[in-house]
Z-matrix of the N, CA and C atoms (Angstrom, degrees):
N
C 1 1.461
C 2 1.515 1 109.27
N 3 1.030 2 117.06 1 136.48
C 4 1.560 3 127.26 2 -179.89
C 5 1.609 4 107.67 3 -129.68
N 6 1.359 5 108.93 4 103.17
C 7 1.327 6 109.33 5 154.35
C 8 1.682 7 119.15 6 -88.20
N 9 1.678 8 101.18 7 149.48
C 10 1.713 9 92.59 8 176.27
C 11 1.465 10 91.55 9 -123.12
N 12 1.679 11 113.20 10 165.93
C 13 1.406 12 83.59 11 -156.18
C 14 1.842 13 76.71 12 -150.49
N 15 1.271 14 137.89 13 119.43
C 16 1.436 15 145.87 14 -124.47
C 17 1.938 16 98.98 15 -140.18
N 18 1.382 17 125.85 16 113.02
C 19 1.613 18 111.47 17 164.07
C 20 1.404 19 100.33 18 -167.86
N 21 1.252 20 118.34 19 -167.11
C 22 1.299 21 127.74 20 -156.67
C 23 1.883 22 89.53 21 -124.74
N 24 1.474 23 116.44 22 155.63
C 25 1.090 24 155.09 23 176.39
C 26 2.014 25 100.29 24 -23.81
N 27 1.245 26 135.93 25 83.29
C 28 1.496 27 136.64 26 -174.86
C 29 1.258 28 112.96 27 89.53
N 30 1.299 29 121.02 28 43.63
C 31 1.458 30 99.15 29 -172.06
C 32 1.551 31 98.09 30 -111.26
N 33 1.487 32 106.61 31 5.89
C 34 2.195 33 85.98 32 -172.01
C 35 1.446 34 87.67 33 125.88
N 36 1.449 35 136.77 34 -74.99
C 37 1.513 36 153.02 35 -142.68
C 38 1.514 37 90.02 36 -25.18
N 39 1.769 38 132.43 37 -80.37
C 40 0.815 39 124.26 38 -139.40
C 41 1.429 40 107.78 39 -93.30
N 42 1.352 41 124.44 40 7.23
C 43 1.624 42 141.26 41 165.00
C 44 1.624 43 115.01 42 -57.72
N 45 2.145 44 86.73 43 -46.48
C 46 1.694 45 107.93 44 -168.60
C 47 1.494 46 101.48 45 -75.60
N 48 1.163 47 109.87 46 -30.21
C 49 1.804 48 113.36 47 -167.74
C 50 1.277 49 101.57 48 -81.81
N 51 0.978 50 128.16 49 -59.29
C 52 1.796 51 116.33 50 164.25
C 53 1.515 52 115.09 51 -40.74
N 54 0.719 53 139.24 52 -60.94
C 55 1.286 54 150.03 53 177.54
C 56 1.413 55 123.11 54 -27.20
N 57 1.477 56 96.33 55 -58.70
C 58 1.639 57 129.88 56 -165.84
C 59 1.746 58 96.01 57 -88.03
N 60 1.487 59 115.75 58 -49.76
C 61 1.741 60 113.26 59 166.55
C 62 1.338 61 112.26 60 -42.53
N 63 1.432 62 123.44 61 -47.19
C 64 1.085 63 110.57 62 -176.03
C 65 1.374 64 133.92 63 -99.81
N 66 1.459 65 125.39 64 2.06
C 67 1.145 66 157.78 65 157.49
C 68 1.558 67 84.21 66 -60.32
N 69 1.216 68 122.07 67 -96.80
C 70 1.496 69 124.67 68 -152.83
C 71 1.928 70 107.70 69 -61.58
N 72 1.414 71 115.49 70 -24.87
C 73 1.624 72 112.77 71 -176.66
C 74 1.447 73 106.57 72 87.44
N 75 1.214 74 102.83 73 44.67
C 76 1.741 75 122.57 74 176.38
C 77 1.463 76 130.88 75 -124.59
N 78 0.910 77 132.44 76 115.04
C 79 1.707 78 144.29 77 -179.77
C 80 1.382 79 98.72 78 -41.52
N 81 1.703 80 98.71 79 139.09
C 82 1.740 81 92.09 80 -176.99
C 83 1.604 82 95.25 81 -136.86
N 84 1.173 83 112.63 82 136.62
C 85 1.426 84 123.94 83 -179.42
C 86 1.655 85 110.54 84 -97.07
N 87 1.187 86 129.67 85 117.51
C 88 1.288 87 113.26 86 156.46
C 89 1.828 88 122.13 87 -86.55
N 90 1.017 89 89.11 88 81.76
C 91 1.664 90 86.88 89 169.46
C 92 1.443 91 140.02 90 -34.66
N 93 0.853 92 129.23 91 -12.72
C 94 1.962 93 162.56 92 -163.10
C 95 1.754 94 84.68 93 -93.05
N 96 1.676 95 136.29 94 -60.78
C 97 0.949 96 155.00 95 -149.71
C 98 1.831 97 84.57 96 -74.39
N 99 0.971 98 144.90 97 -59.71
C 100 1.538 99 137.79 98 -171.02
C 101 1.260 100 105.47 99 -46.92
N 102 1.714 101 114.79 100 -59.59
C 103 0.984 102 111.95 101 -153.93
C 104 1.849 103 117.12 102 -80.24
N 105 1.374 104 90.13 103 -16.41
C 106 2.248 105 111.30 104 166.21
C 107 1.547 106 88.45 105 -69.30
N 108 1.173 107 130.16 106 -59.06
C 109 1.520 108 118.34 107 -171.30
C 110 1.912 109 115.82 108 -66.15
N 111 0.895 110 112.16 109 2.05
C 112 1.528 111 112.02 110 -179.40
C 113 1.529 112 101.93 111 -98.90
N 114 1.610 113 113.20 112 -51.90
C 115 1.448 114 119.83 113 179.40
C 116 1.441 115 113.24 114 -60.04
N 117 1.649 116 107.86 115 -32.34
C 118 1.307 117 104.23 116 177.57
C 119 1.687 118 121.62 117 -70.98
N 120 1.509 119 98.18 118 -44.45
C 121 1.666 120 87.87 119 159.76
C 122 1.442 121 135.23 120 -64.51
N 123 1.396 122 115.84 121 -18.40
C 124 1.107 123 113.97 122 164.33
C 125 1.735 124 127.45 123 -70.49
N 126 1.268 125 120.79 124 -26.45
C 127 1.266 126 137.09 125 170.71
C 128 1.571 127 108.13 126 -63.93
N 129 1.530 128 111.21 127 -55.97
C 130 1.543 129 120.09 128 170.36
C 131 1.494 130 117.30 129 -37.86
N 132 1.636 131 91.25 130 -53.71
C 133 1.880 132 91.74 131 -178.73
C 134 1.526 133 106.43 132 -87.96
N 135 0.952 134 140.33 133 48.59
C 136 1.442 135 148.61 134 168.06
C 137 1.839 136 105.44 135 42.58
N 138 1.193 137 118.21 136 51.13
C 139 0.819 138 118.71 137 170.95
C 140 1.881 139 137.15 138 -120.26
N 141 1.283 140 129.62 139 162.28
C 142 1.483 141 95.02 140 -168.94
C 143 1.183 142 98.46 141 -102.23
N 144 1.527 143 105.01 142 172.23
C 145 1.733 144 128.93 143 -169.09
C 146 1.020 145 101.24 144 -68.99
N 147 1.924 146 115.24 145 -34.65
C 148 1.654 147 97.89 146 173.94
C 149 1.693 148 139.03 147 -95.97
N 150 1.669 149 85.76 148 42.23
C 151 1.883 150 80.21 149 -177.09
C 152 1.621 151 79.36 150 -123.57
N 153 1.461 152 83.01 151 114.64
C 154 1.966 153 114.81 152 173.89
C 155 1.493 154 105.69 153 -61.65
N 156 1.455 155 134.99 154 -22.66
C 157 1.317 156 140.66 155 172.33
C 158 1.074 157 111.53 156 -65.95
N 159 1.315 158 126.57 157 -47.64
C 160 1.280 159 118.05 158 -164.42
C 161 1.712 160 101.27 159 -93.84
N 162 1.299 161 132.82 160 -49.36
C 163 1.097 162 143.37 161 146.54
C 164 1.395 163 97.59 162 -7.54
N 165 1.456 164 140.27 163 -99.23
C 166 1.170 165 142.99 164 -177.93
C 167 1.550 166 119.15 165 -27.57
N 168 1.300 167 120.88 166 -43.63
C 169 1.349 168 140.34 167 -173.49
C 170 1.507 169 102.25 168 -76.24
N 171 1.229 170 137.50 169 -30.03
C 172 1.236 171 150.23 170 -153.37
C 173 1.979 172 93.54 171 -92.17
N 174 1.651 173 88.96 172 -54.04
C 175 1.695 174 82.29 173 -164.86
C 176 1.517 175 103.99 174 -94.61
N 177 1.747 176 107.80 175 12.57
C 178 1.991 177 93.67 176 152.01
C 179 1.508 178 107.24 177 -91.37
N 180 1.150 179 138.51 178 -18.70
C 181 1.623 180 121.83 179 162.19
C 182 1.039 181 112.80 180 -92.63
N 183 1.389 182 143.66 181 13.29
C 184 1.451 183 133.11 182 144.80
C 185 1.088 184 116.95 183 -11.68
N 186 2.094 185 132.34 184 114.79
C 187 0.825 186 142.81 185 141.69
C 188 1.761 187 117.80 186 -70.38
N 189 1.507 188 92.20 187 121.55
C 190 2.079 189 95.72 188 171.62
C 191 1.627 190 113.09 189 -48.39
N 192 1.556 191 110.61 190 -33.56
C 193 1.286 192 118.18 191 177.04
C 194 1.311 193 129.16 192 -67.80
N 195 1.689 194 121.93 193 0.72
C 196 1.029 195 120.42 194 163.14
C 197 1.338 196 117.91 195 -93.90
N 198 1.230 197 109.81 196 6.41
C 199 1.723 198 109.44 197 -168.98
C 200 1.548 199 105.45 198 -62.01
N 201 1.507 200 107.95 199 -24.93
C 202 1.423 201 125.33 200 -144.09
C 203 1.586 202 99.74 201 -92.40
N 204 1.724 203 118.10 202 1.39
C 205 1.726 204 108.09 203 172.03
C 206 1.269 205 120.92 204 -80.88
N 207 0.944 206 106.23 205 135.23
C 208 1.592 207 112.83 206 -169.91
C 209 1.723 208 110.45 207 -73.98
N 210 1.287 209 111.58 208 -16.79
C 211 1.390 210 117.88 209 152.71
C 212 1.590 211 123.11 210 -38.98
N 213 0.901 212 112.25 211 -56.84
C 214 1.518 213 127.58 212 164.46
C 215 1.957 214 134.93 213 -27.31
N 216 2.017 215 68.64 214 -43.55
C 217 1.629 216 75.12 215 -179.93
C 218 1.756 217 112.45 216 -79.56
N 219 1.201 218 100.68 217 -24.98
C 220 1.921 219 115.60 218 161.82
C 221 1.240 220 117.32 219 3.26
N 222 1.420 221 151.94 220 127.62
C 223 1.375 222 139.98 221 157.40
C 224 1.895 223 120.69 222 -46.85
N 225 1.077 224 94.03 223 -47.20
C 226 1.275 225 83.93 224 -179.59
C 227 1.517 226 123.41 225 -69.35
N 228 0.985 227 120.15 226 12.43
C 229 1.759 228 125.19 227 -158.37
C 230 1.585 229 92.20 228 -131.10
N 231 0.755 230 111.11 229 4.33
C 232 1.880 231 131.96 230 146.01
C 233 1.440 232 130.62 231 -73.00
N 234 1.137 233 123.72 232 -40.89
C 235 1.438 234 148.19 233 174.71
C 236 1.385 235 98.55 234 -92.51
N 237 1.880 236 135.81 235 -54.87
C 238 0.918 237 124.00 236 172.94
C 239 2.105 238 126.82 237 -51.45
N 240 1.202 239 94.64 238 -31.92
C 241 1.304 240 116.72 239 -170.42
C 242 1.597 241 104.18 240 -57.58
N 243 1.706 242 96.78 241 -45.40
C 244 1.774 243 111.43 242 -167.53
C 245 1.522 244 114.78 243 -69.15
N 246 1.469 245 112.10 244 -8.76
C 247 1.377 246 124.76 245 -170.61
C 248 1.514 247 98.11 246 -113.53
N 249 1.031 248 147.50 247 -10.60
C 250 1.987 249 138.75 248 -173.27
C 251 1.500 250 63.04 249 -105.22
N 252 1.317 251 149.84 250 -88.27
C 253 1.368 252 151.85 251 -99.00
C 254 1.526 253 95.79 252 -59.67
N 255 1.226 254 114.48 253 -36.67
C 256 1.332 255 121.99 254 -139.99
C 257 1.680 256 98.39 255 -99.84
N 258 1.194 257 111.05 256 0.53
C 259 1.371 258 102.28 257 172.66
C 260 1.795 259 122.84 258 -100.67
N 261 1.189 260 119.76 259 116.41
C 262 1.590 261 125.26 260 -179.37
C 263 1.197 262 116.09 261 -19.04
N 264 1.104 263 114.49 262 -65.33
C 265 1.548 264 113.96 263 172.64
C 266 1.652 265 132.09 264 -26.92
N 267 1.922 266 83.06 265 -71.54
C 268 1.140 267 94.23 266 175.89
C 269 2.043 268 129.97 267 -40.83
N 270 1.712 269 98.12 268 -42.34
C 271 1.490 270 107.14 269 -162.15
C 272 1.894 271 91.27 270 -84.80
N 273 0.956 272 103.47 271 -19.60
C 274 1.994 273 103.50 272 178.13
C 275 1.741 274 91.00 273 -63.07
N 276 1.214 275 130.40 274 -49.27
C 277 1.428 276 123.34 275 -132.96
C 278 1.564 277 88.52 276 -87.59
N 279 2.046 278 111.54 277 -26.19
C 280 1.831 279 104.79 278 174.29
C 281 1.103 280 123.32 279 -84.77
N 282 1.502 281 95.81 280 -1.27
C 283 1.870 282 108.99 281 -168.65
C 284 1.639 283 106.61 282 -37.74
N 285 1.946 284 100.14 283 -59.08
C 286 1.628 285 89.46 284 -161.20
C 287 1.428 286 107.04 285 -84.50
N 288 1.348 287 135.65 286 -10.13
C 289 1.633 288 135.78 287 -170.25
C 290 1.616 289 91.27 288 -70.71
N 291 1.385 290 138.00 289 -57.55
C 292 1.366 291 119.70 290 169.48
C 293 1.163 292 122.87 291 -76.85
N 294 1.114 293 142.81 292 2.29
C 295 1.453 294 127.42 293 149.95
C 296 1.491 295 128.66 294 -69.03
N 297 1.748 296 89.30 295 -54.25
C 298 1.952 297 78.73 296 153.84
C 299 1.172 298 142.47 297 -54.38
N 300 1.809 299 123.08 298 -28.27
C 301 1.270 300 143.26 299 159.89
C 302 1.858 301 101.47 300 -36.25
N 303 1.404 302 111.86 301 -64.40
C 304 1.619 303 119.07 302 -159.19
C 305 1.190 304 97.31 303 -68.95
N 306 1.412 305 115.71 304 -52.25
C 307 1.567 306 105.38 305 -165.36
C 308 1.594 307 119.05 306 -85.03
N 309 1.625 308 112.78 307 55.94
C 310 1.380 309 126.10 308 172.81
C 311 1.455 310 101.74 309 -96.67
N 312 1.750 311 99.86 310 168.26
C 313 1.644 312 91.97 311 -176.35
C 314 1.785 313 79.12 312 -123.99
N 315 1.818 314 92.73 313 146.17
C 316 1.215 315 136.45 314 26.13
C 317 1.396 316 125.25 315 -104.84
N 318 1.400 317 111.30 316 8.22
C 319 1.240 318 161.55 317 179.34
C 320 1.233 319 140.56 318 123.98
N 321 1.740 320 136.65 319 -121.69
C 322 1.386 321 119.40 320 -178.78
C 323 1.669 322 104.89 321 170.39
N 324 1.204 323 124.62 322 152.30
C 325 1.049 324 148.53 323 -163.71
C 326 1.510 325 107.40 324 -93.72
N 327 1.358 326 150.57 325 97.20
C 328 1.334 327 132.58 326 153.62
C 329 1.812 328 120.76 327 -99.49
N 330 1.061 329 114.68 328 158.96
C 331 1.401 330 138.42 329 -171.26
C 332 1.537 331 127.47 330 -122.95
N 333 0.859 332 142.70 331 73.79
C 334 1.295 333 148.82 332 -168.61
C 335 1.346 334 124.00 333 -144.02
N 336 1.301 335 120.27 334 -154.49
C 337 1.388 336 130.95 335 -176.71
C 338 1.563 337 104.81 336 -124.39
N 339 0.944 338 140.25 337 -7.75
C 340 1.385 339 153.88 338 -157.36
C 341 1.817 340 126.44 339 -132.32
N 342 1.702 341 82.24 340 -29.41
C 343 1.693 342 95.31 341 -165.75
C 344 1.629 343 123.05 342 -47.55
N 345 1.689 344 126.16 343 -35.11
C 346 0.481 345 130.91 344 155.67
C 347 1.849 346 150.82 345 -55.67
N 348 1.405 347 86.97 346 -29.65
C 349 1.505 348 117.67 347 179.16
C 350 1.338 349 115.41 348 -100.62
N 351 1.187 350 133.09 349 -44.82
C 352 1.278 351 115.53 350 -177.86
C 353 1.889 352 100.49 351 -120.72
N 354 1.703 353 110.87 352 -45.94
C 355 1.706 354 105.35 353 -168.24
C 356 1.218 355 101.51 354 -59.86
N 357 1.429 356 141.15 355 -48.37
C 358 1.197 357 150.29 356 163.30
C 359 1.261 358 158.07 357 -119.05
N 360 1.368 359 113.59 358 60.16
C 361 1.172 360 108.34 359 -150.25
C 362 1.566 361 123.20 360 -101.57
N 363 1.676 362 105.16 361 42.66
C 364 1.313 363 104.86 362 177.38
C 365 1.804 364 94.69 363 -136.29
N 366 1.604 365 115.36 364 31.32
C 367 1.238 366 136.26 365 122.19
C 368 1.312 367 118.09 366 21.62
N 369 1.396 368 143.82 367 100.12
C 370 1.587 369 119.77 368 145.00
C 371 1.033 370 137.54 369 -78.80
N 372 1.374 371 88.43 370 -12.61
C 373 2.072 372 82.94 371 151.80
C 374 1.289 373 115.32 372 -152.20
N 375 1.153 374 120.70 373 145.34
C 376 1.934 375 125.74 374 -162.39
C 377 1.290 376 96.58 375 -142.12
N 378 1.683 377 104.41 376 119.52
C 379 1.306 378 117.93 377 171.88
C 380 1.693 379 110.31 378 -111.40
N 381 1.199 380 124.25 379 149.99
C 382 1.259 381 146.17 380 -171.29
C 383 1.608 382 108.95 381 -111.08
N 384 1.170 383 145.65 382 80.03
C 385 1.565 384 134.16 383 -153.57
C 386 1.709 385 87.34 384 -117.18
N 387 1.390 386 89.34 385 128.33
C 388 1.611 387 112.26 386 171.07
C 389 1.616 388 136.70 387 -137.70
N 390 1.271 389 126.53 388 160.28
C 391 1.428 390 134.82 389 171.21
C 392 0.747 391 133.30 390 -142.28
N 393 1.663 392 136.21 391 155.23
C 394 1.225 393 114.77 392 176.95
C 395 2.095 394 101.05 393 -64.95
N 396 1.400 395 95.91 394 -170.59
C 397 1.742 396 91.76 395 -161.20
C 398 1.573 397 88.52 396 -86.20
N 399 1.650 398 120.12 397 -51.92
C 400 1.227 399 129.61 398 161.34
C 401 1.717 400 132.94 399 -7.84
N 402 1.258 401 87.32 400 -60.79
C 403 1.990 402 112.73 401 167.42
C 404 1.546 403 88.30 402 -64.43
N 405 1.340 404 139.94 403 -85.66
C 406 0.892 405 150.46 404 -155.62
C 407 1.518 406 116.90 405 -37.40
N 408 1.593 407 112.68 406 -42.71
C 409 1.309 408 119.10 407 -171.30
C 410 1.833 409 101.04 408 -93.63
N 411 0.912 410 107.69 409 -17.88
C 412 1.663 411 120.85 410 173.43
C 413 1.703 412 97.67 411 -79.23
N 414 1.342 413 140.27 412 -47.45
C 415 0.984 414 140.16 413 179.57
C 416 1.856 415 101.36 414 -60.60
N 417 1.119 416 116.02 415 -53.92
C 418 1.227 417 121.51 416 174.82
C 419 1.591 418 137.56 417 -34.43
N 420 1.701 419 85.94 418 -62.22
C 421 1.428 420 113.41 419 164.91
C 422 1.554 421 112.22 420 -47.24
N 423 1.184 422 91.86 421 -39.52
C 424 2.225 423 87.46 422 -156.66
C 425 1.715 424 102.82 423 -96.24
N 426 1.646 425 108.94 424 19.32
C 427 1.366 426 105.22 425 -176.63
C 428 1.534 427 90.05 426 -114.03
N 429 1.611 428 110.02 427 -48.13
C 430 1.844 429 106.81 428 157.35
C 431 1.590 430 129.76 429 -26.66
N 432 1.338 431 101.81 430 -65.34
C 433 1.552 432 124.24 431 167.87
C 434 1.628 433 119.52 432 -30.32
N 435 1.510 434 90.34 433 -60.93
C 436 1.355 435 115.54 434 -171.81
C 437 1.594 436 107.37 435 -72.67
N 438 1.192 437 119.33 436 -10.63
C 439 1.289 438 122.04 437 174.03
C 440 1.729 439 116.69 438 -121.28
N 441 1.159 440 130.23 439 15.45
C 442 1.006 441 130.92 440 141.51
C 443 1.548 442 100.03 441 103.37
N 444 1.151 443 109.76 442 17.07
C 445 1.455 444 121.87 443 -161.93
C 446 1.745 445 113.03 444 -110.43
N 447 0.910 446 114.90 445 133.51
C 448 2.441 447 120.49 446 -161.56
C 449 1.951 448 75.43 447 -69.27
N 450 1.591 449 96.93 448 138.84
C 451 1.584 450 117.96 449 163.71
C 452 1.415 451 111.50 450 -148.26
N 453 1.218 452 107.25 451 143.02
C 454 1.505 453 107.41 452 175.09
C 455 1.657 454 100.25 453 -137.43
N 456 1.519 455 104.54 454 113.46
C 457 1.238 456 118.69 455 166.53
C 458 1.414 457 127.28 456 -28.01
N 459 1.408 458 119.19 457 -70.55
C 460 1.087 459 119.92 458 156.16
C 461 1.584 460 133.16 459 -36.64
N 462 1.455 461 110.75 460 -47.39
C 463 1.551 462 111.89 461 165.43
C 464 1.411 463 128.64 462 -31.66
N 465 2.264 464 91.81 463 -72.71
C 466 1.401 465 99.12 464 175.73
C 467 1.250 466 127.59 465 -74.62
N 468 1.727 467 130.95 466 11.26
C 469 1.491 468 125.01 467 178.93
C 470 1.837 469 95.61 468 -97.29
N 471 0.771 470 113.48 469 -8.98
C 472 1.928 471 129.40 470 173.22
C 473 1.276 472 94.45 471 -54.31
N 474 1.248 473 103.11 472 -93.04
C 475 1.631 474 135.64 473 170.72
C 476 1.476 475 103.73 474 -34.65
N 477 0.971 476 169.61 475 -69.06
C 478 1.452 477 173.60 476 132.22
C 479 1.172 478 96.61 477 2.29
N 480 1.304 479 137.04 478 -68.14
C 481 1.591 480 155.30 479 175.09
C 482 1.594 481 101.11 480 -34.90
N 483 1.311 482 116.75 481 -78.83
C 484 1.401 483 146.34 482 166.40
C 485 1.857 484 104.07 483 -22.62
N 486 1.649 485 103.80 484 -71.04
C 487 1.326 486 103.15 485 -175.59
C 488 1.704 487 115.49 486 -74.45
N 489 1.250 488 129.21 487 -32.22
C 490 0.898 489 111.60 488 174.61
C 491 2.371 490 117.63 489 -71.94
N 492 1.292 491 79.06 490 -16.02
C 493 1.985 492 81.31 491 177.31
C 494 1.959 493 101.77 492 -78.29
N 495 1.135 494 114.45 493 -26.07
C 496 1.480 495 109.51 494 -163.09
C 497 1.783 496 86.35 495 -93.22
N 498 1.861 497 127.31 496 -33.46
C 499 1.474 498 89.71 497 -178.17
C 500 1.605 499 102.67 498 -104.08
N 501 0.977 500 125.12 499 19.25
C 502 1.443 501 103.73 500 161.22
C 503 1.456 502 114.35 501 -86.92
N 504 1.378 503 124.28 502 -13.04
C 505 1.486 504 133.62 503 -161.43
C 506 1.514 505 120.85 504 -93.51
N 507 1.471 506 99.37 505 -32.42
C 508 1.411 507 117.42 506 -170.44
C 509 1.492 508 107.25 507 -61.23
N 510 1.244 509 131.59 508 132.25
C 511 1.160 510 133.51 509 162.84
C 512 1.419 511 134.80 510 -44.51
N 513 1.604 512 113.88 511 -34.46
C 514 1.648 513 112.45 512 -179.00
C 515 1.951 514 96.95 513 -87.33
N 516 0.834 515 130.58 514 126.95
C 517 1.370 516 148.70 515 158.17
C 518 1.462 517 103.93 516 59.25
N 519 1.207 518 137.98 517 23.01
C 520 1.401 519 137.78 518 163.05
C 521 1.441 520 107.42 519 -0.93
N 522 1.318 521 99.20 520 152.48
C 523 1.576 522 117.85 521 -172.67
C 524 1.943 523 94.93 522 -96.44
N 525 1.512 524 91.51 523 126.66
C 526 1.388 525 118.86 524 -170.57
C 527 1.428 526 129.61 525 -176.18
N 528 1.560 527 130.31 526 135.45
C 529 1.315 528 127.33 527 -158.03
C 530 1.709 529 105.66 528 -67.24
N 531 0.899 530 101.92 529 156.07
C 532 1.816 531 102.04 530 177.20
C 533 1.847 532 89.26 531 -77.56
N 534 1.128 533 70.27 532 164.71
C 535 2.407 534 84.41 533 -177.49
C 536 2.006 535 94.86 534 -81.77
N 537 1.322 536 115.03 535 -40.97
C 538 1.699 537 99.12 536 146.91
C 539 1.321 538 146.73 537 -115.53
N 540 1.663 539 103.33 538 61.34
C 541 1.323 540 103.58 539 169.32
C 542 1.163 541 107.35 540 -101.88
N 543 1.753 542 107.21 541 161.92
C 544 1.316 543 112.59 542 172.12
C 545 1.431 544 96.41 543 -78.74
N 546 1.665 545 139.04 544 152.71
C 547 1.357 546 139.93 545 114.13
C 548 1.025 547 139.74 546 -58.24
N 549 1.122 548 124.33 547 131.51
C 550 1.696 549 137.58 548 -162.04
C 551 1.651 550 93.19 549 -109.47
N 552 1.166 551 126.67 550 147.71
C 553 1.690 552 102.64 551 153.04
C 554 1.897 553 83.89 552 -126.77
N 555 1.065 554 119.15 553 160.59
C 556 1.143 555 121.78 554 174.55
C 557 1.185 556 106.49 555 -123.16
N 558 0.956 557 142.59 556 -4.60
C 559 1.840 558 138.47 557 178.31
C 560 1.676 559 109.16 558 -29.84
N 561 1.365 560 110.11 559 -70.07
C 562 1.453 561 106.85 560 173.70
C 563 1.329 562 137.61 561 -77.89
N 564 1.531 563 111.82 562 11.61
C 565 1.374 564 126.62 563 166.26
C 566 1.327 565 122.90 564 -88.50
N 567 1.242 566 132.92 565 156.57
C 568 1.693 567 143.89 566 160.09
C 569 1.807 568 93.08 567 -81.82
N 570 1.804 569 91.94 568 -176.32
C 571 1.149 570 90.41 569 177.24
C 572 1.667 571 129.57 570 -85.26
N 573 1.234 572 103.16 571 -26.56
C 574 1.493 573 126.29 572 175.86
C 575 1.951 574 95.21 573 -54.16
N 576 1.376 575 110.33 574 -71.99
C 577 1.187 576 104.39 575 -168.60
C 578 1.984 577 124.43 576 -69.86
N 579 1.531 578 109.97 577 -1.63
C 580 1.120 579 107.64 578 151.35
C 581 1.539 580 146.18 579 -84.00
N 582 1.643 581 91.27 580 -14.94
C 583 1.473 582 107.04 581 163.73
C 584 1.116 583 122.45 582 -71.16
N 585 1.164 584 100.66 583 -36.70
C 586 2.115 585 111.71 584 -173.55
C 587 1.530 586 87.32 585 -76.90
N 588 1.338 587 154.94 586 -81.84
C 589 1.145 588 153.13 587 167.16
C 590 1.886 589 95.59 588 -5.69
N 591 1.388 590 114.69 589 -80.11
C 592 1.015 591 90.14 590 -175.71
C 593 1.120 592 148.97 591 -52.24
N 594 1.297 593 125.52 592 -47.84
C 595 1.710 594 161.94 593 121.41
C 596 1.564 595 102.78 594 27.99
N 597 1.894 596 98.05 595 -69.73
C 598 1.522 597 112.50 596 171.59
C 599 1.613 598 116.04 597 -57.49
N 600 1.198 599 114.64 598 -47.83
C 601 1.715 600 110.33 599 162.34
C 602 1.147 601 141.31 600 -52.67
N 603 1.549 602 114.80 601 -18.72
C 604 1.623 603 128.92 602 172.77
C 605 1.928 604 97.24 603 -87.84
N 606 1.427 605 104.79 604 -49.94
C 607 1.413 606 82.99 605 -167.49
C 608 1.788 607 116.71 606 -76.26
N 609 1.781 608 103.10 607 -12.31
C 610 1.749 609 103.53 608 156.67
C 611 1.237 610 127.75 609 -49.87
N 612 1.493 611 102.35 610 -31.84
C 613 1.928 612 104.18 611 -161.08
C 614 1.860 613 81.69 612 -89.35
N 615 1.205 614 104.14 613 -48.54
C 616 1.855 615 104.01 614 -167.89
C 617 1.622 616 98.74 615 -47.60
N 618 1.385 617 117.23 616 -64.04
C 619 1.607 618 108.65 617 -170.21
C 620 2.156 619 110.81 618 -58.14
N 621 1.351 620 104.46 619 4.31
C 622 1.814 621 104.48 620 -165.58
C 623 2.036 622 90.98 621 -102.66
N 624 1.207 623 95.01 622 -28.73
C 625 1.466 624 109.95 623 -176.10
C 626 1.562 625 105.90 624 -58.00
């Protein structure tokens, strides 16, 4: 079984994909994590986010073993991420490291912005997870907060704003629902009740399969 699992910058996506990996006993990729590990090597080697050469070059020696720095998970390497992502190159050179990822048996969980549309799009089940940006940057805030970490509301709904206009816009694989995914919006859900929402959508598409 392969779920692909499709949203924009805080919306739940990679909450639900953990969730649902381990509910079902499935490997879950966060895809978002390649493209923080490319910017991050590029930052390491003193280089900028906007030279697509090196960017590209970075995510053909991609080690899987860097997925695992906790640097990564960083706020700012979020915003960095939204800018390598968006260059052709770059997403050609991850093309096949997540495809081989999905097509494991007994299958596998992916998370991204793309997964549905281009890494996989013959999917049995494709979720679309959304929010308003508002919820989103409020969701944000109170995970900052909650971790002891300076947030300013206003900042991160900028930035949210920002990242979702630069990946829906970008030309290589733009952020967009597959023509069969379900949409989720989660704005008025917790987390408990977006999983079960979801939960019920995998085993809809599984019993349509």
């Amino acid at each position: 079984m392969l779920i692909a699992i499709d949203g924009p910058a805080a919306s739940g996506k990679g909450t639900l994909a953990k969730r649902l990996a381990a509910h079902y006993g499935l490997p879950h990729l966060d895809t978002g994590l390649l493209y923080r590990a490319v910017a991050r090597a590029l930052l390491d080697a003193g280089r900028q986010l906007e030279d697509e050469a090196a960017a590209a070059q970075a995510a053909g020696v991609l080690d899987p073993a860097q997925l695992g720095d906790p640097r990564l998970r960083e706020r700012p390497m979020g915003g960095a991420a939204s800018i390598v992502s968006a260059y052709p190159s770059v997403r050609a050179a991850l093309l096949a490291f997540q495809q081989r990822f999905a097509v494991q048996s007994p299958g596998a969980v992916l998370d991204g912005r793309d997964i549905g549309t281009i890494i996989c799009p013959t999917a049995e089940v494709k979720l679309f997870i959304t929010a308003a940006p508002e919820e989103r940057a409020r969701r944000r805030h109170s995970e900052l907060i909650a971790r002891g970490e300076p947030a300013d509301y206003t900042l991160i709904l900028d930035d949210i704003r920002r990242r979702d206009a630069r990946d829906m816009t970008r030309s290589a694989a733009p952020l967009k629902p597959a023509e069969d995914a379900v949409i989720l919006d989660t704005t008025a859900l917790d987390a408990e009740a977006a999983f079960r929402t979801a939960l019920d959508c995998v085993e809809a598409a599984r019993r349509r399969a």
